[in-house]
C-alpha positions as CSV (number, residue, x, y, z in Angstrom):
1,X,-55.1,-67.2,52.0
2,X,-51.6,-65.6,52.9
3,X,-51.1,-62.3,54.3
4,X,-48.9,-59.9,54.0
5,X,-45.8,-59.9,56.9
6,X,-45.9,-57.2,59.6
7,X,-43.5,-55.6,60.6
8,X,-42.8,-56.1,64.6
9,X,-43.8,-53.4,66.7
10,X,-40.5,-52.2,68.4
11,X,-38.8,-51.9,64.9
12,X,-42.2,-50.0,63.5
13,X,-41.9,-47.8,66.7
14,X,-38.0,-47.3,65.8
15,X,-38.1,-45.9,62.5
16,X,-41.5,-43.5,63.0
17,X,-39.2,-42.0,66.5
18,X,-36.1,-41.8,64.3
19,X,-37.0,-41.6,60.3
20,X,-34.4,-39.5,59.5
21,X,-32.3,-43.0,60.2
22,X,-33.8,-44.2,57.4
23,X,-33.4,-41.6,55.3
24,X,-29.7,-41.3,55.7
25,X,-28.9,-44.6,54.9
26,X,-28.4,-44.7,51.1
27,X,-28.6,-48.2,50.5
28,X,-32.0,-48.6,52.6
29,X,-33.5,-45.9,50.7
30,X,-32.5,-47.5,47.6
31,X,-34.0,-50.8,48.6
32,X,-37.3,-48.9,49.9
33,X,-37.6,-47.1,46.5
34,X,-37.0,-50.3,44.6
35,X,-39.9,-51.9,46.7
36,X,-42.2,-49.0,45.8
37,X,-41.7,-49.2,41.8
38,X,-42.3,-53.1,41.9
39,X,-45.5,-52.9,43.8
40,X,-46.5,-49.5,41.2
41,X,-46.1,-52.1,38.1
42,X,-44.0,-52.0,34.9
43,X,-47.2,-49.7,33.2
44,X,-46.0,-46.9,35.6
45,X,-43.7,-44.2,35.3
46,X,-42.4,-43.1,38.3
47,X,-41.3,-40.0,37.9
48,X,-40.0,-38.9,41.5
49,X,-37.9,-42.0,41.1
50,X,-36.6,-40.6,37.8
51,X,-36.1,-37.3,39.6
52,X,-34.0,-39.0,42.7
53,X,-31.6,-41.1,40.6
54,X,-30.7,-37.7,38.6
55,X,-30.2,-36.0,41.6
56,X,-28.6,-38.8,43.4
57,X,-26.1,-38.6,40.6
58,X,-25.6,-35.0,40.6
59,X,-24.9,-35.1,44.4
60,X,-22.3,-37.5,43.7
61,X,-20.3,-35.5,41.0
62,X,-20.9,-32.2,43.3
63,X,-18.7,-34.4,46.0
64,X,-16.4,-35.7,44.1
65,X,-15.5,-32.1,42.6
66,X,-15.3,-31.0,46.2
67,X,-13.5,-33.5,47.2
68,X,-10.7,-32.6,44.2
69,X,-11.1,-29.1,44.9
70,X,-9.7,-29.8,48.5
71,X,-7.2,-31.8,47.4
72,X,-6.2,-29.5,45.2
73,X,-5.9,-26.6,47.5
74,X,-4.2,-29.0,49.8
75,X,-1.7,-29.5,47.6
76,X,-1.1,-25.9,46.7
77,X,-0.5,-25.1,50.1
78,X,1.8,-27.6,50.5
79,X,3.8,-26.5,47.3
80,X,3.5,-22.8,48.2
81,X,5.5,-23.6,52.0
82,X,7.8,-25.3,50.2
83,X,8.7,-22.7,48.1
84,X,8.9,-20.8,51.0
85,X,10.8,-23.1,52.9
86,X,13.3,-23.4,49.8
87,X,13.8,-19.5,49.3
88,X,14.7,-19.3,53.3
89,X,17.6,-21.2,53.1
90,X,18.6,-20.2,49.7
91,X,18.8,-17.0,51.1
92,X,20.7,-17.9,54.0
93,X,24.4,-17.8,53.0
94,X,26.6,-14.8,53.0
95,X,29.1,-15.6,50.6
96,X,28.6,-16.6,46.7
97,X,30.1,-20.0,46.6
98,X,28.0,-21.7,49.8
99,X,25.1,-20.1,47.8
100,X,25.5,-22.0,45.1
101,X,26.4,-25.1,47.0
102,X,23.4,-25.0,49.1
103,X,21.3,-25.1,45.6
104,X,22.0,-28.8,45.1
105,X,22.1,-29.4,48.6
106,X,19.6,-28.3,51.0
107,X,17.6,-26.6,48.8
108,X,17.1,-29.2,46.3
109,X,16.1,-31.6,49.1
110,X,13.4,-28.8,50.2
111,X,12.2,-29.1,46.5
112,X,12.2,-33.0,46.3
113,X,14.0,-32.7,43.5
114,X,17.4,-34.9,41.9
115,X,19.4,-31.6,40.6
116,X,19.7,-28.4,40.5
117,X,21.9,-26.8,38.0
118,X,22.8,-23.0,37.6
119,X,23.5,-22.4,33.4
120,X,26.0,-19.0,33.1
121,X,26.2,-18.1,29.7
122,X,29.8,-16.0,28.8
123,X,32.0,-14.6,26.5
124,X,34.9,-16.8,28.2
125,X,35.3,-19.8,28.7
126,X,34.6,-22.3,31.9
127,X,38.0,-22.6,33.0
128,X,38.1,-20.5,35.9
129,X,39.1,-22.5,39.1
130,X,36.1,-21.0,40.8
131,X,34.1,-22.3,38.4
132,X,35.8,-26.1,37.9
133,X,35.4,-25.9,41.8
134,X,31.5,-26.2,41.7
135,X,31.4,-28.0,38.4
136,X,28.7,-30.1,40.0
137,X,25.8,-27.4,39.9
138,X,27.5,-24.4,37.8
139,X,27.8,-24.2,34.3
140,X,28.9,-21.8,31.3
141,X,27.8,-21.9,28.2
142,X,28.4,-19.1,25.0
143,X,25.5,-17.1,23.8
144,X,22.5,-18.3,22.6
145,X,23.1,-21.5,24.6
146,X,19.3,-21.5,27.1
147,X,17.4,-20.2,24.5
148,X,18.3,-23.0,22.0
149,X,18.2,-25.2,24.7
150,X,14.7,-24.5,25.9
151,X,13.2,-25.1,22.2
152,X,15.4,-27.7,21.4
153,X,17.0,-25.3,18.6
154,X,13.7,-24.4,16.7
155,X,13.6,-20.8,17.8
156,X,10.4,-19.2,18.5
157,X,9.3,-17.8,22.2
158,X,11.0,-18.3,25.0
159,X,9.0,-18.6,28.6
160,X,10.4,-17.8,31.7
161,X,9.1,-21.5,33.1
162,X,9.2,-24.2,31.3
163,X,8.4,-27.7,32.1
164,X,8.5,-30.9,30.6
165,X,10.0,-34.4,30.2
166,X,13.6,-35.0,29.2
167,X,14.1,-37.1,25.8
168,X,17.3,-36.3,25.0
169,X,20.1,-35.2,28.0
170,X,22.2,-32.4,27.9
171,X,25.1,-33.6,29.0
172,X,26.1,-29.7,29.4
173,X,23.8,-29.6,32.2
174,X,23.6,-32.8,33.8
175,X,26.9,-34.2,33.2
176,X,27.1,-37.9,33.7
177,X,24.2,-37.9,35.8
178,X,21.8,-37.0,33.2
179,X,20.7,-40.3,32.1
180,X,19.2,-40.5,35.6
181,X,16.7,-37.4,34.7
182,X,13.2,-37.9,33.6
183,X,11.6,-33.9,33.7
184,X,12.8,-31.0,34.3
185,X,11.6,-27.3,35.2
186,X,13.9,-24.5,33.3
187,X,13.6,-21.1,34.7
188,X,15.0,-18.9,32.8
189,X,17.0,-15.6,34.5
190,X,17.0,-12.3,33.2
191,X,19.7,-10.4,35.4
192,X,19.3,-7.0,34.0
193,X,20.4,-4.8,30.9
194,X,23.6,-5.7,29.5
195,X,24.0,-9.2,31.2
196,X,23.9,-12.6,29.8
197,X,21.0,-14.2,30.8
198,X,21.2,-17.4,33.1
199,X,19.3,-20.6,33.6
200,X,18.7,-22.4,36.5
201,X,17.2,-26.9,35.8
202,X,15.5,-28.6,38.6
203,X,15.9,-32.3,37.6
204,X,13.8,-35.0,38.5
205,X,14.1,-38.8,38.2
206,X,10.3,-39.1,38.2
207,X,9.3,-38.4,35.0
208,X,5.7,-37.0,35.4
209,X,6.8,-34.6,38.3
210,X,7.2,-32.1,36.3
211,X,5.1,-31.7,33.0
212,X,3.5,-28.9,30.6
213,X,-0.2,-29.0,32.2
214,X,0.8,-28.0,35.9
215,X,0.9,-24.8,36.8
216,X,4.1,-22.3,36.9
217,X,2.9,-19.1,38.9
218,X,5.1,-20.7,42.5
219,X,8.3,-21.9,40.4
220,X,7.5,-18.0,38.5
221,X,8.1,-16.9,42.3
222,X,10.9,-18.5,42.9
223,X,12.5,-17.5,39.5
224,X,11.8,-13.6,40.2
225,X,13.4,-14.5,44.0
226,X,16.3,-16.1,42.7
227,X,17.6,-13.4,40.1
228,X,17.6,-10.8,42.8
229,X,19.4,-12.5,44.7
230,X,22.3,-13.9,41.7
231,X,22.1,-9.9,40.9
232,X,23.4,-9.0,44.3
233,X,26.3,-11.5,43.7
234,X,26.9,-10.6,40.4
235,X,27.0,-6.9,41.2
């Protein structure tokens, strides 16, 4: 007649000085509940075992929301410094034309992005020499140019950020460079009553960096920052 094994003495003494060993270890517990439901029989319901699974799987999606939850506020703090970080040294020059140099320098490398380009719209034309002098990030274009621009000439409202992918490239904008661009945020500028308004195009070569489901409120910030500042030069 067999017996059942015992379990040796220094390992029973173990886990009753340290249970909470064993109840930490997921796996073991798993194993120990398994055990428990063969020896109850396939007749019997268990329903504490029911009850565990359903709050074993609870627990899991609670930590992995918190664990997206961090990341995302991780990530928010990262993108609000550099938006910060960005608006210091756009702020930096004294004089209009390193201004306007510095947005496709240093301050697009703050924002990780490919371009920057600054959209003028005018009544004249582009052939100032200021103007042809900083062809690579300044623009002019005649009325009605951003707005068509940012609904890809269907009309209808205009929002001060707008990001998606690029399909078709402006070449008005990005030159010969544009076939390099894969999304772009538009910001649109409103530099007060009886001006022109102004559009300035972050361009990425990544085309899911920037993308109608993310969020605008920081790039908002920097919009409001940045027309302040283009109405101190332009006044």
């Amino acid at each position: 007649m067999s017996s059942q094994p015992k379990i040796e003495d220094a390992l029973r003494e173990a886990i009753i000085s340290r249970p909470d060993v064993i109840l930490d270890d997921k796996d073991l517990m798993h194993a120990l509940i398994a055990a428990n439901e063969r020896a109850m029989g396939d007749n019997i319901v268990d329903l504490r075992g029911l009850a565990m699974e359903r709050l074993e799987a609870r627990l899991d999606r609670l930590e992995d929301t918190h664990r997206s939850v961090i990341a995302a506020a991780y990530e928010n703090l990262a993108g609000t410094n550099q938006i910060h970080r960005a608006i210091l040294r756009m702020l930096d020059p004294l004089e209009f034309e390193p201004f306007l140099r510095d947005l496709s320098g240093d301050v697009a490398d703050t924002l990780r992005v490919d371009a920057i380009k600054l959209v003028l719209e005018s009544l004249q034309n582009d052939n100032d020499p200021a103007i042809n002098r900083l062809g690579d990030v300044l623009s002019v274009a005649e009325p009605g140019f951003i707005d068509s621009y940012l609904t890809h000439g269907r009309g209808g409202t205009v929002r001060q950020v707008t990001l998606r992918q690029v399909q078709a490239v402006e070449p008005a904008i990005y030159g010969d460079n544009g076939d390099l661009i894969g999304s772009e945020a538009c910001l649109k500028l409103d530099f007060g009553d009886g001006r022109l308004p102004g559009l300035l195009v972050l361009g990425a070569k990544d085309p899911n960096m920037f993308g109608p489901h993310q969020g605008t409120d920081l790039l908002a910030f920097f919009t409001g920052v940045f027309e302040r500042a283009m109405r101190r030069w332009l006044g």
